[in-house]
C-alpha positions, 0 to 999 in steps of 0.5 A: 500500500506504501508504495501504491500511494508514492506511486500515486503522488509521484504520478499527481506531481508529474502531471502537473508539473507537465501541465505547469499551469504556474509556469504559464500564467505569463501567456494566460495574462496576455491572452485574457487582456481585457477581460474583466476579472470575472470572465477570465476565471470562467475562461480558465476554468472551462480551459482546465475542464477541456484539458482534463477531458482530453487527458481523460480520453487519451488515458482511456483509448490511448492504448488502443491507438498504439496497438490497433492503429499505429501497430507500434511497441509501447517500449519504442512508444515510451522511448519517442515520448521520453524523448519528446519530453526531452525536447520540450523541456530543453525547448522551452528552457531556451526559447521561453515559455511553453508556446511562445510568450506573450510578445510571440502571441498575438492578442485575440481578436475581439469578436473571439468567443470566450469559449473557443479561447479556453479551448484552444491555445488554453486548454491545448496546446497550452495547458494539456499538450504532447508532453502530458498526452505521452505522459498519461498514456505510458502512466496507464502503460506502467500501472497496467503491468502492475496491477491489470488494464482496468487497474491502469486505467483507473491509476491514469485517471485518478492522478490526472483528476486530483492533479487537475483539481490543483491546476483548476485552483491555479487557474480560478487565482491565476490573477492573484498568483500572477501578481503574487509571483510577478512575471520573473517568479512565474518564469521562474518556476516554469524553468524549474518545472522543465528541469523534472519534465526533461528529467522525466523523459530521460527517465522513459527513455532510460526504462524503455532501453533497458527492456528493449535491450536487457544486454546493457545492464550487463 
């Protein structure tokens, strides 16, 4: 049970150090200028909900994709996605935050629903992108081995839940953490948060070599 529950908390903080809501305040502020107070927490929080419907799909039918349409090894599927997490982290650690900052973004147009803005760029690719897909599905992966497919699906779903119901608090007072921190803090925590994205990934793809190739621990 001890090391069911670490694993557990191990999974709530990868996901949301993925997503790094915090990390990314920088662009919702850009993108929510001039909105008043009130329709910026409710386009954020319709964000969060889209974001985690879309991890919640991907968890339930992302091994299914693998197997049925691309016909591919989830270890070499692991290794791709370690690898693009890798990518992403040091991406963004050298060109800025996740997507693009505030001066790479246009502002939205003025005639732009509140509701097609929190779905895209907020919900994804911002908040729920490549990396947190390939995370969810190989988190399913990895717990199904343990435990069984609906045991992994479950695991999945449980993390990514409890961890969303952290970023929704972000999201609901991004405006009050983003003059907490300021706009260097903010930045800052995302640098920090791409430090275990890439670690994470070196991780996939160490754990996905080893099983693909049980010579090199030798």
């Amino acid at each position: 049970m001890p090391s069911q529950l670490t694993a557990f908390i191990d999974a709530v903080i990868t996901i949301f150090a993925i997503v790094n809501p915090i990390g990314s305040l920088p662009v919702f502020a850009s993108l929510t200028e001039g909105l008043t107070l009130a329709q910026r927490r409710r386009v954020l929080r319709l964000a969060g909900v889209v974001a985690f419907c879309i991890v919640a799909v991907m968890a339930v039918f992302g091994q299914f994709i693998i197997d049925r349409v691309f016909h591919i090894d989830i270890q070499e599927f692991a290794f791709g996605g370690g690898l693009l997490l890798v990518v992403i982290g040091i991406r963004t650690m050298v060109a800025g935050v996740r997507g693009g900052g505030p001066r790479d973004r246009p502002a939205p147009p003025q005639h732009l629903e509140t509701v097609s803005l929190a779905v895209t760029p907020i919900a994804s690719p911002l908040l729920v992108g490549p990396g947190a897909i390939v995370t969810v599905m190989l988190m399913v992966t990895r717990s199904t081995a343990d435990g069984g497919f609906w045991y992994g699906i479950f695991f999945a779903l449980a993390a990514s839940l409890v961890a969303f119901i952290f970023v929704m608090l972000v999201l609901n007072w991004s405006h009050q953490v983003f003059r907490l921190m300021g706009r260097i803090g903010s930045l800052a925590f995302g640098r920090v948060m791409q430090i275990f994205i890439i670690s994470i990934g070196i991780h996939f793809m160490h754990t996905s070599l080893v099983k693909m190739f049980p010579a090199l621990l030798r």
